[in-house]
C-alpha positions in Angstrom: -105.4 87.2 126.4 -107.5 85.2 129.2 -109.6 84.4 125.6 -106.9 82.9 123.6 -106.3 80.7 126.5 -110.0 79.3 126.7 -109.8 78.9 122.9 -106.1 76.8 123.2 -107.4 75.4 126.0 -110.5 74.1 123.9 -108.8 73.1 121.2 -106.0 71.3 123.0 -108.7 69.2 124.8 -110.6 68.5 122.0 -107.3 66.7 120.7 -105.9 65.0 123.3 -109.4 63.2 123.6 -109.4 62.3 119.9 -106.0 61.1 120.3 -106.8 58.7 123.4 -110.0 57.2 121.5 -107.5 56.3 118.2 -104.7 54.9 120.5 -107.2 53.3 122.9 -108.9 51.6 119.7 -105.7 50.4 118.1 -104.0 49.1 121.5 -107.6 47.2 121.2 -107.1 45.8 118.1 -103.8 45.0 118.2 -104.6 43.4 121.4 -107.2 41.4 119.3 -104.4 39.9 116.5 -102.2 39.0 118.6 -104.8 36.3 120.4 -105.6 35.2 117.2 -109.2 36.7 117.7 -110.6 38.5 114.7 -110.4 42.0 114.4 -113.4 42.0 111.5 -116.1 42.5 114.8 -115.1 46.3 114.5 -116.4 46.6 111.4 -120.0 47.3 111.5 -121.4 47.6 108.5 -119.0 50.1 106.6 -118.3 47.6 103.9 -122.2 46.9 103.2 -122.7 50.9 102.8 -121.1 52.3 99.8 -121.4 55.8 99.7 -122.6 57.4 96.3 -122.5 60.9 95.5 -125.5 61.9 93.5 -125.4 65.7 91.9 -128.9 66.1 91.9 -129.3 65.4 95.7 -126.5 67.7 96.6 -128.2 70.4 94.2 -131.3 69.7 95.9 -130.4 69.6 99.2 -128.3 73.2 98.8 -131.1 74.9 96.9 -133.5 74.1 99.8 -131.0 75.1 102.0 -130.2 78.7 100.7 -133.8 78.7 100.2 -134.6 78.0 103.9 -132.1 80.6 104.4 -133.9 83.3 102.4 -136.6 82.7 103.4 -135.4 83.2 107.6 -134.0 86.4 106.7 -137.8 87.4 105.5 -138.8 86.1 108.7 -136.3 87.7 110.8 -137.4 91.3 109.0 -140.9 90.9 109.6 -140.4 90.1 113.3 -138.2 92.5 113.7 -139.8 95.5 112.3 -143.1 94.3 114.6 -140.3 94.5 117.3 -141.5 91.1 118.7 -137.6 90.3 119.3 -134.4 92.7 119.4 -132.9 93.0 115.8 -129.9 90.5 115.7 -131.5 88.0 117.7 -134.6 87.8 115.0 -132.7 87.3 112.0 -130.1 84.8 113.2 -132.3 82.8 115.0 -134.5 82.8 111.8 -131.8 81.9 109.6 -130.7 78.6 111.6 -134.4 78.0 112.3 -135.3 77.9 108.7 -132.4 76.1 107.0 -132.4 73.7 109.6 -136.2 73.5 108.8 -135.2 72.9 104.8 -132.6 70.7 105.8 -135.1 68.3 107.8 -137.3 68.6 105.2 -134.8 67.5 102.5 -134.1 64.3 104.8 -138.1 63.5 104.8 -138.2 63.9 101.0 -135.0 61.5 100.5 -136.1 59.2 102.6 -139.6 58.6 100.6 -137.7 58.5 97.4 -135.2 55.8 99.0 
């Protein structure tokens, strides 16, 4: 029960705040028009940055991430059967450590190609 409530809790708070920053920002705005000032100084660049999906990044970018996953779960079972850490501690740890680590990598690799 007392769990539930943390969770609704969370969850309620999480929205209430998004809801204050969009009505904040559009009393802003509106605020804006009706001085006659220009809302365009919100806009910060979203225009300039079109956003292109490429299949051969995302394909990239997932097979180095399942592959920094398998290879964490390696690396969990070999520290785990050297008992350096407890069992489920090793692996997951691991896991996020090494598709993390892929992930970071994939941003060093696009960014030399770009």
């Amino acid at each position: 029960m007392e769990a539930s409530i943390t969770f609704i809790a969370l969850f309620a708070t999480a929205f209430g705040i998004f809801y204050l920053h969009v009505s904040t920002r559009n009393k802003e705005r509106l605020a804006l028009i009706e001085k006659g000032a220009d809302a365009s100084l919100f806009n910060t660049g979203k225009e300039s940055r079109k956003f292109s999906f490429s299949w051969t990044k995302f394909t990239l970018k997932t097979g180095m991430f399942f592959m920094g996953i398998a290879i964490g779960i390696i690396a969990g079972a070999i520290i785990q059967s050297a008992q350096i850490i407890p069992d489920p501690v090793a692996y997951l740890s691991m896991i996020f450590f090494f598709g993390g680590l892929s992930l970071v990598l994939f941003y060093v690799f696009d960014r030399k190609n770009n």
